[in-house]
DOVO-288063 format. One line per 5 residues: their letters; for each residue x, y, z of N, C-alpha, C. Coordinates in pm, whole numbers, plus 50000, padded with zeros to 5 digits. Layout:
a	X Y Z X Y Z X Y Z; ... .
end
This chain:
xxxxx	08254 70494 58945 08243 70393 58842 08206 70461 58711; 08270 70450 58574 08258 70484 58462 08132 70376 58400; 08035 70459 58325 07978 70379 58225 07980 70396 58090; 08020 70263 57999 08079 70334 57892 07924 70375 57804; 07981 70394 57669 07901 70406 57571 07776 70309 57497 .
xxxxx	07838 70206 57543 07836 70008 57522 07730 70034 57696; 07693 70095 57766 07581 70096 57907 07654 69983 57981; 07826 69938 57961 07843 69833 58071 07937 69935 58188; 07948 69849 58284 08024 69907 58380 08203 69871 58374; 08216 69980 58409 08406 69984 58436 08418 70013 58577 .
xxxxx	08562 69972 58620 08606 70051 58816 08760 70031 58783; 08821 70148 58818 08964 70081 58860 09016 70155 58972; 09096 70030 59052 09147 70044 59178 09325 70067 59185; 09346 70008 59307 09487 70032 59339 09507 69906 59413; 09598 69802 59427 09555 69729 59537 09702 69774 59631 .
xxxxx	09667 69764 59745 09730 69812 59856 09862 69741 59853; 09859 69633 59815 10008 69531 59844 10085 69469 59721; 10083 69570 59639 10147 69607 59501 10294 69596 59493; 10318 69677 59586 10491 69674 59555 10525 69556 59621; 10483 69476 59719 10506 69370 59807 10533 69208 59707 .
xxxxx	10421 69201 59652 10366 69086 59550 10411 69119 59409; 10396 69253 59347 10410 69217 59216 10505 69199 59136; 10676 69210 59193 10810 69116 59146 10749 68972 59184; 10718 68912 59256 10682 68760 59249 10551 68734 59151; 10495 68763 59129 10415 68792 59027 10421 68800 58881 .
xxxxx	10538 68935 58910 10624 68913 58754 10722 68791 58753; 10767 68733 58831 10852 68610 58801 10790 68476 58760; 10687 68480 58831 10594 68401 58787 10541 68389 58651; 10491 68450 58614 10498 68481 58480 10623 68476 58389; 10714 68513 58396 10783 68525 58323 10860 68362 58316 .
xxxxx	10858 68314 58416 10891 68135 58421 10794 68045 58393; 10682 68110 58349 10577 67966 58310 10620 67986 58103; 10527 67876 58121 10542 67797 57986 10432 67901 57916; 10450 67907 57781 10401 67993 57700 10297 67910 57612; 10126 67959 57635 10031 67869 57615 09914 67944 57498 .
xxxxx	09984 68025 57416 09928 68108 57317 09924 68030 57152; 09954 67962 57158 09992 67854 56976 09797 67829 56927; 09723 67826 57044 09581 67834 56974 09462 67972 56900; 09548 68077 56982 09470 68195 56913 09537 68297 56844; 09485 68264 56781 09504 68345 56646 09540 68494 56608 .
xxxxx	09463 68565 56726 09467 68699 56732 09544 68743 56904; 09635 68712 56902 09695 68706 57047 09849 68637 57025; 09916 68803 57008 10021 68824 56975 10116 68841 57116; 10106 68775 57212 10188 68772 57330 10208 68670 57410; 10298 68633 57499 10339 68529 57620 10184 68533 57679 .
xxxxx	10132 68384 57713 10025 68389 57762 10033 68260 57841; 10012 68268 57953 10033 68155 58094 09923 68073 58034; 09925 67956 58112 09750 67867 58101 09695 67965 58174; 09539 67913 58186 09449 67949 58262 09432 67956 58359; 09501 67877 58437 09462 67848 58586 09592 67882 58670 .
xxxxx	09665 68019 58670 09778 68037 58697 09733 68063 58887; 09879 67981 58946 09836 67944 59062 09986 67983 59161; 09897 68058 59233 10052 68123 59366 09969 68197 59520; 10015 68153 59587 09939 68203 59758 09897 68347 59665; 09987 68415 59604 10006 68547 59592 09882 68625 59479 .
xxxxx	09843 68497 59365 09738 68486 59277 09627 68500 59336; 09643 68366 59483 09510 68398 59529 09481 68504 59616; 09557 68560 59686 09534 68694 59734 09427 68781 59680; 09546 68778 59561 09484 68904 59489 09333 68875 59452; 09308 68739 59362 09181 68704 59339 09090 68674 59455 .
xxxxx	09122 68679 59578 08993 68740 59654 08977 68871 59737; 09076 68935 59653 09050 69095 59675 08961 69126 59589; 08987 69075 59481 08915 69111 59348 08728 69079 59356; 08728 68976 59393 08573 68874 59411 08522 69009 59491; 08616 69044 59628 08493 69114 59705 08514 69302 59670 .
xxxxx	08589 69358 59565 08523 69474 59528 08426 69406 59397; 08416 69304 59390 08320 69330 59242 08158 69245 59329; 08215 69196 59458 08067 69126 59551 08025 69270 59588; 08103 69376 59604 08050 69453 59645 08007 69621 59556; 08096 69629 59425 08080 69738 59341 07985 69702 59230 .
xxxxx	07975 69561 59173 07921 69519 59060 07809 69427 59101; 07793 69352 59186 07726 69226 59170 07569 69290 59303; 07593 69392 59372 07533 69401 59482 07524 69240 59581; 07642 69254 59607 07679 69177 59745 07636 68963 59701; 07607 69004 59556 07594 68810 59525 07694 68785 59495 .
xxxxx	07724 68659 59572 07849 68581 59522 07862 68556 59393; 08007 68524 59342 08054 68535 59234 08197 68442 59213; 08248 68358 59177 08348 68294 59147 08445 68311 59034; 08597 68337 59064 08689 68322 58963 08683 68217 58911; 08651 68206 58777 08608 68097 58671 08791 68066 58646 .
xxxxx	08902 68157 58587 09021 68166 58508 09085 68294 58549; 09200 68240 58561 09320 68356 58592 09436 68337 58556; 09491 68428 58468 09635 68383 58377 09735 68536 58365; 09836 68486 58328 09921 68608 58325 09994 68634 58157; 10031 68769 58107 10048 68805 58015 10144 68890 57988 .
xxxxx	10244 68861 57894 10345 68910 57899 10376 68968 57722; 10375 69113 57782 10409 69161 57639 10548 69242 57629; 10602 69158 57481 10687 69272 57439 10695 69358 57317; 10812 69415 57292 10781 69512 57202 10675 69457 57017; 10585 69602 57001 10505 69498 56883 10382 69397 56922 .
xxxxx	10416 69349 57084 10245 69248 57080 10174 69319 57088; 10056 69255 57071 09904 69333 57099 09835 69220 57115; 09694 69205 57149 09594 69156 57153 09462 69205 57079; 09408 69117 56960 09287 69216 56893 09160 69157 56912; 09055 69245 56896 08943 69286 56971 08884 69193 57001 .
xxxxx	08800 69148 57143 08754 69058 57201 08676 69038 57294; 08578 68970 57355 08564 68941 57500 08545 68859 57562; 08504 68857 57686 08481 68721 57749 08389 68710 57775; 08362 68502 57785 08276 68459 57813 08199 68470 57967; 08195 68520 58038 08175 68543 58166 08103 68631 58227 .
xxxxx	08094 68664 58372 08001 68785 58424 08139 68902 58374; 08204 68902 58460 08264 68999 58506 08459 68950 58467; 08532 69055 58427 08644 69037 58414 08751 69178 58442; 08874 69123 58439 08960 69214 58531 09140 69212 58491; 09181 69307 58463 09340 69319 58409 09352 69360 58534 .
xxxxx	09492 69312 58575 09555 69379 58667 09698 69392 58663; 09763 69505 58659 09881 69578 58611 10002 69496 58675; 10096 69425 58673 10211 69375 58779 10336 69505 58735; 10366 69523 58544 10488 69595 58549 10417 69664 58441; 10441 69818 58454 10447 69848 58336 10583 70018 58278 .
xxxxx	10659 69923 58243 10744 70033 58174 10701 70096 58084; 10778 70254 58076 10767 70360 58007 10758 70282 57828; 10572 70339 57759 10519 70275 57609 10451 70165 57622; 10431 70137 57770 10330 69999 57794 10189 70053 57693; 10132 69965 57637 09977 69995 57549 09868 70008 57664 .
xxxxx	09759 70065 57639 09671 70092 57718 09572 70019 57647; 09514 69911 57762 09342 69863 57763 09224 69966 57697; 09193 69908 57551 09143 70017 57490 09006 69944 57477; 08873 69961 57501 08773 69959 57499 08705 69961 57357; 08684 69860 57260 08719 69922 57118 08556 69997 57064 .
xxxxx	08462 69945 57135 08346 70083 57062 08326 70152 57138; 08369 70234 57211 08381 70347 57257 08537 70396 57232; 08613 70332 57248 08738 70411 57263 08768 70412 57382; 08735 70427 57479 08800 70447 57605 08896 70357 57657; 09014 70450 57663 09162 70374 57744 09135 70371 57867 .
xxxxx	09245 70302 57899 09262 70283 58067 09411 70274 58034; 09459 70397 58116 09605 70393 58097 09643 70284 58229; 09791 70244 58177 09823 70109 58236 09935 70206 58328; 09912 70140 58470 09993 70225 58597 09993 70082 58686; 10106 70045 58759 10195 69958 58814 10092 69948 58914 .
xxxxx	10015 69796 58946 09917 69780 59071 09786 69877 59035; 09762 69898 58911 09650 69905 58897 09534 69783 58843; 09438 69768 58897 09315 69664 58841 09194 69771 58805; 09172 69672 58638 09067 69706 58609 08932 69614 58598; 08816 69653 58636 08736 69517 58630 08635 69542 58552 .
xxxxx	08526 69522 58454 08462 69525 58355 08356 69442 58312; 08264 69452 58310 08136 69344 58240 08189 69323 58129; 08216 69129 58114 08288 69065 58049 08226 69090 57878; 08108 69149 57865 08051 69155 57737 08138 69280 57696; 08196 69328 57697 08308 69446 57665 08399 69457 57559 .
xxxxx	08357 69460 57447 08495 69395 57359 08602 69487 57392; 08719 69475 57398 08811 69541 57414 08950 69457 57343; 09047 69572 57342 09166 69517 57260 09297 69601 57308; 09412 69550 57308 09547 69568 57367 09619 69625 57186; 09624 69773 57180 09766 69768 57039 09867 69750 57078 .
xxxxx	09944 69763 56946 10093 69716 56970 10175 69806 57067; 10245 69675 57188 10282 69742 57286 10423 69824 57203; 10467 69908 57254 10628 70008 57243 10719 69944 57334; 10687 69848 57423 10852 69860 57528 10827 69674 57538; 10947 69642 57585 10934 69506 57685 10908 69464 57794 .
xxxxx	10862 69365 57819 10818 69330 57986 10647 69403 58037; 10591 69406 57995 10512 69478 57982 10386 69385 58064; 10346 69330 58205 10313 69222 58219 10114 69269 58328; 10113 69204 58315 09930 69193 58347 09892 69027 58377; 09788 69038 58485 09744 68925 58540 09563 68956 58440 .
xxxxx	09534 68890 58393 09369 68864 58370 09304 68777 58396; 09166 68802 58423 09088 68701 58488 08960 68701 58471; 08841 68626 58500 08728 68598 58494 08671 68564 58624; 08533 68618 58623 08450 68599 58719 08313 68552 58697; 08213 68438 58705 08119 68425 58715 08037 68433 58857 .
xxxxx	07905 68494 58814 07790 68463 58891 07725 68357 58927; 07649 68284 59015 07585 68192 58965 07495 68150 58922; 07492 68033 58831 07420 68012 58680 07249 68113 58726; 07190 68090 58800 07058 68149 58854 07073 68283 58853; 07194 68381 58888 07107 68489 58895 07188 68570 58750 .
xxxx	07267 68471 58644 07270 68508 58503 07139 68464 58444; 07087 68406 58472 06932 68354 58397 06919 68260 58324; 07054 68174 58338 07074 68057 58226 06985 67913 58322; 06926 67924 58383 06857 67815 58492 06724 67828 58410 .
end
């Protein structure tokens, strides 16, 4: 596990059933409705929130239990939001984070000039590789530059703790 500069935590994995899921994944995405007309700084195809497939949820409870078990020390934790993102040539996403415990990109396609998950006060990339997930303490600002190629696609998501052991009780 990397810690950045910012003292939060980073992990990235591989998930095992990558090549299996992530053409349905990318189709998925690429057939939903485009739900980006409210932000401002989010220059790409962006699913709703609550993007939903046997194959979504798979993955999102692969995800819950490396972060029940790498980040949270074994407390439960719930996917709050999960959406998919589709960039082409020229999008980006600028600097940001989320409201949440814990959050997570996960790679479905990425062709040759895909942009890399850039961490913006530190700097640190995460180069983007096909079935890779990255997961991150949501206080992280981070930002996507302008991608170079098309099709360029990623699942993101959110994870909360519950309200008690964030301290908001």
């Amino acid at each position: 596990m990397k810690q950045l500069s910012e003292r939060l935590k980073i992990k990235e994995y591989f998930y095992p059933y990558a090549e299996k899921i992530n053409p349905i994944l990318y189709s998925l995405i690429q057939e939903s409705e485009d739900d980006t007309q409210k932000y401002p700084n989010v220059h790409v195809k962006m699913t709703k929130w609550n993007l939903k497939s046997k194959e979504v949820e798979l993955l999102t409870q692969w995800i819950q239990s490396l972060i029940m078990r790498d980040f949270s020390s074994g407390d439960c934790c719930e996917c709050r939001s999960v959406w998919g993102v589709l960039y082409n040539r020229g999008d980006s996403i600028g600097i940001h984070d989320h409201h949440s415990s814990y959050s997570f990109a996960y790679y479905v396609n990425v062709p040759r000039g895909s942009s890399s998950l850039t961490f913006s006060t530190s700097g640190y990339r995460v180069k983007p590789e096909t079935g890779k997930l990255v997961v991150f303490e949501s206080r992280l600002k981070h930002h996507i530059p302008p991608n170079r190629c098309d099709n360029r696609c990623v699942i993101s998501g959110n994870f909360n703790t519950p309200a008690s052991l964030r301290g908001d009780l």
